[in-house]
N, C-alpha and C positions, 0 to 999 in steps of 0.2 A: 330360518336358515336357508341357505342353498345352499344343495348338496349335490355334487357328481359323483357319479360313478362308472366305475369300465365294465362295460355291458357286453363286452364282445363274447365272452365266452355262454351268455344265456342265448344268442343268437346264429348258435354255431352247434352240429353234432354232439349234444348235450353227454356229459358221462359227471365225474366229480365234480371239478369245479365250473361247469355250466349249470350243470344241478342247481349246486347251490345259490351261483348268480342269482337264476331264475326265480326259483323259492324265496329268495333273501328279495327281490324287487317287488315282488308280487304279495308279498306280507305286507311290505313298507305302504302299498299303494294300498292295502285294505283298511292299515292301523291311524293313517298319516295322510290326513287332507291341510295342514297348516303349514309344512315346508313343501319349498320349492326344490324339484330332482329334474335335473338333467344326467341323462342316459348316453353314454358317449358310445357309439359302434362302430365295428370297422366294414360292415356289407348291409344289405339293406334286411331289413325284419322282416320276408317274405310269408312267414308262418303268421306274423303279426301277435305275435305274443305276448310281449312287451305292455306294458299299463298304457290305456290310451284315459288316461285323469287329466282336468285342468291343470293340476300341479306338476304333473310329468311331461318333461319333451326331451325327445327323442332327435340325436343329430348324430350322424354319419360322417367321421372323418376319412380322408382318402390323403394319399396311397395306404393298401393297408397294410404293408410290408411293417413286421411285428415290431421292431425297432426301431423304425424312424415316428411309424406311430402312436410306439408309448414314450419317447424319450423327447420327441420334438413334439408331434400336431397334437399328444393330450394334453400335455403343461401349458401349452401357447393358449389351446380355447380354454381351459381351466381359467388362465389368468383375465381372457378376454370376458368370460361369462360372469366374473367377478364372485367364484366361490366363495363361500366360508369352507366347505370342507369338501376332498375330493377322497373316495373311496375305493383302491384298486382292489380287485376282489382272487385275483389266482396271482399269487405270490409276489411277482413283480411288481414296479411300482418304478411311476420317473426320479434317475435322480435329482435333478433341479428340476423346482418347482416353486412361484413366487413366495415367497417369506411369507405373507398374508392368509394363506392356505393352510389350514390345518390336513396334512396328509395321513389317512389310515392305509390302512394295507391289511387284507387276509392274508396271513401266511400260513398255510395247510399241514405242510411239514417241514423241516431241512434236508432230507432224503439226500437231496441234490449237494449238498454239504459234505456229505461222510464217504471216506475210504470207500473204491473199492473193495477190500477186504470186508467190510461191514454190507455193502448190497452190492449184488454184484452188477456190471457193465450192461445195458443193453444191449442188441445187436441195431435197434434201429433208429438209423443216424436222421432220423426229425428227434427222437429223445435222448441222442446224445449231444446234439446242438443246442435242447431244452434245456439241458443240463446244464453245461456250460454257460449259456447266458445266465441262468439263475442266481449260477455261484458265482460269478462276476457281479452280478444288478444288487440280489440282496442284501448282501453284508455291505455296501455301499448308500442304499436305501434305508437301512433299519434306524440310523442313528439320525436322519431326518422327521424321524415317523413321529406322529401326536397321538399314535394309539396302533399298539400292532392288535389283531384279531386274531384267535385260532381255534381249533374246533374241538380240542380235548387237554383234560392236563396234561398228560401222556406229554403232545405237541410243545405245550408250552415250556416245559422241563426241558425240551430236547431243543427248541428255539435258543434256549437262556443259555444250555450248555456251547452251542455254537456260536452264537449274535451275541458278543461280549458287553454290546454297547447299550444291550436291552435289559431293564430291571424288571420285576417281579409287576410292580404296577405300572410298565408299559406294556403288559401282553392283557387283552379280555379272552374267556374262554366263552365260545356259546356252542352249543352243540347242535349238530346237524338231526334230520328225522327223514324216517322212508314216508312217501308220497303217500298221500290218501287212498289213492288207486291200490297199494299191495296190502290185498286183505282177502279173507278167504274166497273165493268166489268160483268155484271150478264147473267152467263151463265145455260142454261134451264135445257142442259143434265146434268151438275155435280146436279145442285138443284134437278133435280125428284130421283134419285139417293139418293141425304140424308135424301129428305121427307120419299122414303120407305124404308129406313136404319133404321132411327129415328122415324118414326109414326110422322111427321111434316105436318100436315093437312090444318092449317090455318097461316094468317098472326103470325107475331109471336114478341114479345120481348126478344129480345139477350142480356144477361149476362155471364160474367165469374166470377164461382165462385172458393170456395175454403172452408175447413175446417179452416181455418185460418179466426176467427172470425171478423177481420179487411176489411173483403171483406163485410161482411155484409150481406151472403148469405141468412141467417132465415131471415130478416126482407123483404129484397128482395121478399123470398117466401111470406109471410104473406100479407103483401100489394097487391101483385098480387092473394091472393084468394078471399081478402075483395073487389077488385077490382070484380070479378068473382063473387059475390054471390051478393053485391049490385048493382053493375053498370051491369050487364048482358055481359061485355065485347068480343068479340068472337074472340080475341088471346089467343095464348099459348104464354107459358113462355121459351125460351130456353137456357139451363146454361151447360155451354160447359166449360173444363178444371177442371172438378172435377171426378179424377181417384177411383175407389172404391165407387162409389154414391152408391150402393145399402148396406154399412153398413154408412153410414152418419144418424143424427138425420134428416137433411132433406128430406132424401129419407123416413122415418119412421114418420115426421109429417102429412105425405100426404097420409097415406094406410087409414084414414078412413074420408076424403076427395071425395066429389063425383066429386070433380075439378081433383082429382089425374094425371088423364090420357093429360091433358092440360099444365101438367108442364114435361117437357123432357129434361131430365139426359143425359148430352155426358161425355166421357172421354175426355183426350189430343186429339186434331183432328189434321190432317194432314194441310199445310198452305194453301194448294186449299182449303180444306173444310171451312179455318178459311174465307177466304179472301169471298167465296159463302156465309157464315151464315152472316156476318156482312152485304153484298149486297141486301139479302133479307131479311133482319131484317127488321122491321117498326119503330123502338127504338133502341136503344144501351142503356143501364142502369149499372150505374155506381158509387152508393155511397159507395166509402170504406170510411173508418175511416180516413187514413192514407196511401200517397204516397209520397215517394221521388220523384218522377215526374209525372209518370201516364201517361203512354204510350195509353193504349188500346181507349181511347176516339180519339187519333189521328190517331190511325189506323180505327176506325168507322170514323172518319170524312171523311177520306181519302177514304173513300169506298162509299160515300155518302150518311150516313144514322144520323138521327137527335137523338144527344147525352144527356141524361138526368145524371150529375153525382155531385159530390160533393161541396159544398164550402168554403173547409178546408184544410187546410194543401199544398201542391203546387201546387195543379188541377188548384184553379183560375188564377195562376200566367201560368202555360199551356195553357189553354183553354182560357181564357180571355172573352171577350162577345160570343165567338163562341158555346157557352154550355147553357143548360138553366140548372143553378146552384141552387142543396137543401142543404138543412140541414140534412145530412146520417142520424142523430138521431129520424127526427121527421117523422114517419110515414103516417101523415095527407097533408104534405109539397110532400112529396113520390107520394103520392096517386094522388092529383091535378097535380103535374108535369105531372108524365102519361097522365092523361086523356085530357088534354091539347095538350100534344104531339101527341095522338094516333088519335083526333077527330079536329084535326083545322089545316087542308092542308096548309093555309097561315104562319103558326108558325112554321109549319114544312120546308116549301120551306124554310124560312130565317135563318133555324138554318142550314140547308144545305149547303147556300150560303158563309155563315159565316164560317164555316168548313171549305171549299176548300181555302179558302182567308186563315185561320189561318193555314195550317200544309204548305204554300208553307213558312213559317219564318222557318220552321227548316230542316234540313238538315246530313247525317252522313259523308257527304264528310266536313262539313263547322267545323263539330264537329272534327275529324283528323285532322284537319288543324291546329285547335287552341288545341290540345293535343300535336301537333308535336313540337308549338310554345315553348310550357310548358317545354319540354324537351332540346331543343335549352339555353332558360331561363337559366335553374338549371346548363349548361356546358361550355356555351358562354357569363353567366354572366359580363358584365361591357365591353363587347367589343363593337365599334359601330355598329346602324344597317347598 
């Protein structure tokens, strides 16, 4: 077979879905010397991370303006390189595309799909224009699709309930896994290093936030200072992945706070740094609204440290008993999970234990494998195994 795929997002400021780009290329290139992969980008692989195999090559389309070059210059070289299948990997996906091409598509979540009323608006207009394109491109994409891809039941149930034109065996489930790198490792000299980076004084709970109200970052904050002012608590708060914290409302609910100084604002961190803050974390904290799988609990797990996050939407179906699961909405439910975690060494040993037993179920080699399957499927249909 020759296979394409949109590589732009493993080449790019890695978070979700470059993650998993990456992971998903980089399996395919360990498991899979017998098809042929073309890698379509939109800037050059300056990190060179990319599989440099005889079977893989690597080509850079230009201009990389995000819509002319998924809807025109990827279908065009698609058709010119003479695919059997092209695989877009973060939700989108061209709508025309030659007849001869079997088109897959990851589709992560439908997030982008649902009411207001159900998640609420961002404020930042590159993800409200993400948005929009989405919900324009996808539901006009799905019913082209030879296999849609997603990363939890959860996902696919809530794919089916929006994407009317998609059935039960047009959707494959493979599940995503934290990196090999988040595993216990807690080393002294990188930690004194972030403490006087960062002003990280004392024990601390670890979040990733985001302007993106779905992370739940206000109430996050909120609970952790009613925390601080009744219960006397003597952690800090530490929220890492949020770029530009000093114009956020949360950086702005906290200047007339005398807790202010206890709550510490990171940018994007480097993955030593990510892999050190989760290992000295006391907590992992983790109620978004809304994930199509929800990765970051498996990366705290895997680092060993005891994960407090949601019980909505595909977290439970991830985490399973390994998490002590709340309700993101109720503050009061928030408040007692902490102090539980933070003051009862026994509750914490077992949610640790539970951790390590639950991320050995997943895997990014096990994931390739049953992606490569999919692709096999859609070309070698009806022949015996």
């Amino acid at each position: 077979m020759k296979i394409g795929m949109d590589a732009r997002f493993a080449v790019r400021k890695r978070r979700g879905i470059g993650n998993y780009s990456l992971r998903l290329i980089r399996n395919l290139a360990d498991i899979d010397s017998g098809n042929q992969y073309v890698l379509y980008i939109d800037r050059e692989d300056t990190e060179e991370i990319l599989p440099a195999r005889p079977n893989f090559c690597i080509k850079k389309l230009s201009p990389a303006n995000y819509l002319i070059w998924e809807q025109i210059l990827l279908p065009l070289q698609a058709k010119r390189d003479n695919l059997d299948i092209l695989h877009c990997l973060g939700n989108t996906a061209p709508i025309k595309i030659s007849h001869r091409i079997k088109l897959v598509s990851s589709i992560m979540d439908v997030m982008y799909l649902k009411n207001y009323s159900e998640l609420p608006q961002s404020s930042s207009i590159y993800q409200k224009l993400g948005r929009i394109y989405r919900k324009i491109i996808v539901p006009k994409t799905a019913g082209s699709l030879s296999k849609a891809i997603t990363i939890s039941f959860f996902s696919k149930t809530d794919i089916m309930h929006h994407l009317k034109s998609l059935r039960d065996e047009d959707i494959a489930v493979t599940y995503l896994s934290a990196n090999d790198w988040f595993k216990p490792c807690k080393n002294e000299v990188i930690f004194e290093i972030l403490k006087n980076k960062y002003n990280i004084h004392n024990d601390f709970i670890f979040t990733l936030g985001a302007t993106d109200p779905r992370k739940n970052t206000e109430r996050i904050i909120r609970t952790f200072l009613e925390l601080k002012s009744k219960y006397s608590i003597s952690e800090q708060l530490v929220i890492s992945e949020l770029p530009n914290w000093g114009n956020t409302l949360f950086y702005r609910m906290l200047q007339d706070s005398k807790y202010k100084n206890d709550v510490v604002f990171l940018d994007f961190v480097t993955e030593n740094e990510l892999v050190c803050l989760y290992n000295y974390a006391k907590v992992f904290l983790y109620p978004s609204f809304y994930e199509g799988f929800g990765l970051p609990p498996l990366e705290a797990m895997s680092c060993g440290v005891p994960v407090i996050t949601s019980n909505v939407t595909s977290i439970p179906e991830i985490v399973e008993d390994a998490a002590m699961l709340v309700n993101p909405y109720d503050d009061e439910e928030l408040k007692d999970a902490l102090l539980v975690m933070l003051h009862d060494e026994k509750v914490r040993s077992d949610y640790i234990e539970r951790g390590f037993k639950q991320v050995k179920k997943f895997s990014w080699r096990k994931m390739a494998i049953e992606t490569l399957k999919i692709y096999d499927s859609l070309c070698f249909r009806g022949l015996p195994e």
